[in-house]
C-alpha positions as CSV (number, residue, x, y, z in Angstrom):
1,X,-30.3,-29.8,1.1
2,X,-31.7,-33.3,0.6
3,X,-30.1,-36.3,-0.1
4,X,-26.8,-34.8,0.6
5,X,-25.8,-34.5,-3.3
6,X,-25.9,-30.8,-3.5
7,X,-22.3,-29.0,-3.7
8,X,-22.8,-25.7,-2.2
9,X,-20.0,-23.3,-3.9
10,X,-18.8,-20.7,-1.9
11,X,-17.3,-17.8,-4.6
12,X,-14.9,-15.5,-3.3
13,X,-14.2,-12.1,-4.8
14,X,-10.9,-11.5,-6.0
15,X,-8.0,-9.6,-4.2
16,X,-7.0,-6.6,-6.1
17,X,-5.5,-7.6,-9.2
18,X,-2.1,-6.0,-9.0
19,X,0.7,-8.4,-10.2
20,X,2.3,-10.3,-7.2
21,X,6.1,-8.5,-8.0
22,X,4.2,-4.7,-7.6
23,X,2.7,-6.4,-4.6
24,X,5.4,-7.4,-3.0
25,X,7.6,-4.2,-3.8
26,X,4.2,-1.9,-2.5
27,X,4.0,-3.8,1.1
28,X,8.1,-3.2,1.1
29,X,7.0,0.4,0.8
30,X,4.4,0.5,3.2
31,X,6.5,-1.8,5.7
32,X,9.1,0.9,5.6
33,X,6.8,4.1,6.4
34,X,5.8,3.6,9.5
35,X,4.4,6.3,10.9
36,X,5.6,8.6,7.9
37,X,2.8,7.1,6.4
38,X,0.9,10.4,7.2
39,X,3.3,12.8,5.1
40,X,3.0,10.6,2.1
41,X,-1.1,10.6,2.3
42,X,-0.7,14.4,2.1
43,X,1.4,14.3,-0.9
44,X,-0.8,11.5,-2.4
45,X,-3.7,14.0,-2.3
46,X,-5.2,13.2,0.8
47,X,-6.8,14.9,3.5
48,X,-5.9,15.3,7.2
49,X,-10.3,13.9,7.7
50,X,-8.7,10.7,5.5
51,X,-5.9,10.3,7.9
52,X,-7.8,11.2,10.8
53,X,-9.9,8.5,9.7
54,X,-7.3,6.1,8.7
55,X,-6.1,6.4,12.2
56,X,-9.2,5.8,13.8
57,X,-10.1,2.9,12.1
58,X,-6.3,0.8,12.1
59,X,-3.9,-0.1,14.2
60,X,-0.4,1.6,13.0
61,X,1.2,-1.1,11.3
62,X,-2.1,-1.4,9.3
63,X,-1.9,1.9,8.2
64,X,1.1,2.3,5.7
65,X,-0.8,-0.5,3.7
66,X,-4.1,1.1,3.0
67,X,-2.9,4.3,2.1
68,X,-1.5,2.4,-0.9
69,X,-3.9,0.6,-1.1
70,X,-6.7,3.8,-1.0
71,X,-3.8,5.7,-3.4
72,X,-4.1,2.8,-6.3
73,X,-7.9,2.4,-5.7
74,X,-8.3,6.1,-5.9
75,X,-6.9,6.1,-9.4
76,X,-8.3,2.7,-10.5
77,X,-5.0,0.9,-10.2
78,X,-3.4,3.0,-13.0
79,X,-0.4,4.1,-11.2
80,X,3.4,3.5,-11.5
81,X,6.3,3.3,-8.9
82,X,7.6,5.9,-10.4
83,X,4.7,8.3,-9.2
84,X,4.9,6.8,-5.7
85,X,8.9,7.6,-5.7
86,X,8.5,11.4,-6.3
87,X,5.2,11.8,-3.6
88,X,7.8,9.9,-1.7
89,X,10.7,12.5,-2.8
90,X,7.7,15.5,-2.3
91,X,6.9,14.1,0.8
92,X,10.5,14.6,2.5
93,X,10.9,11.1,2.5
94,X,14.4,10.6,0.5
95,X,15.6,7.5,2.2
96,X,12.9,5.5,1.3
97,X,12.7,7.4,-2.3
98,X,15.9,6.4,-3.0
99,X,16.1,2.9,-1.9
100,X,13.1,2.0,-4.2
101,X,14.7,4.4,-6.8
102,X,17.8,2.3,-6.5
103,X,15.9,-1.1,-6.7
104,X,18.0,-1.5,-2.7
105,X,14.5,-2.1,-0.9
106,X,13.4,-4.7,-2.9
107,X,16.9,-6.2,-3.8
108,X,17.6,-7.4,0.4
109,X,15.4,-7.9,3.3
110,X,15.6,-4.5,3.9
111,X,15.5,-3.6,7.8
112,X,13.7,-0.1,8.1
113,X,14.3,0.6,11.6
């Protein structure tokens, strides 16, 4: 760089566009799961290599997270709550169904445990 003048931009690429109130209400979700996350992958569509994988890769608390994350990627971010409730609901996970059903987890500080 000579002379010092030169402004060296450093551009960053996005985060995924998903409005901040879906964000907040999907990493409620995935806070909640725990290690149910697997159950849900499997009624997402996913496959045991994709968990096997997942599991590999991420320490547990990561996990819940990029499921979503993998789930709304998967279909190009064209995906309601109301499609995550019922693999929720398919997935034998009512408690956590229901309290985004019911608007509960995102209404408190919800403590999972």
């Amino acid at each position: 760089v000579s002379g010092g003048d030169d402004v060296i931009q450093v551009k960053e690429e996005p985060a995924e566009q998903v409005p901040s109130g879906i964000d907040n209400k999907l990493n409620a979700i995935a806070e909640c799961l725990g290690s149910m996350w697997e159950r849900l992958a499997l009624s997402l569509g996913f496959n045991t290599d994709y968990i096997r994988d997942l599991t590999a890769r991420l320490p547990p608390s990561h996990r819940p997270h990029q499921l979503i994350c993998d789930w709304m990627e998967r279909h190009h971010g064209d995906v309601t709550m109301d499609q995550l409730v019922q693999a929720l609901k398919d997935a034998g996970i009512h408690e956590i169904a229901d309290a985004v059903s019911s608007g509960w987890l995102f209404a408190t500080e919800a403590d999972c445990e």
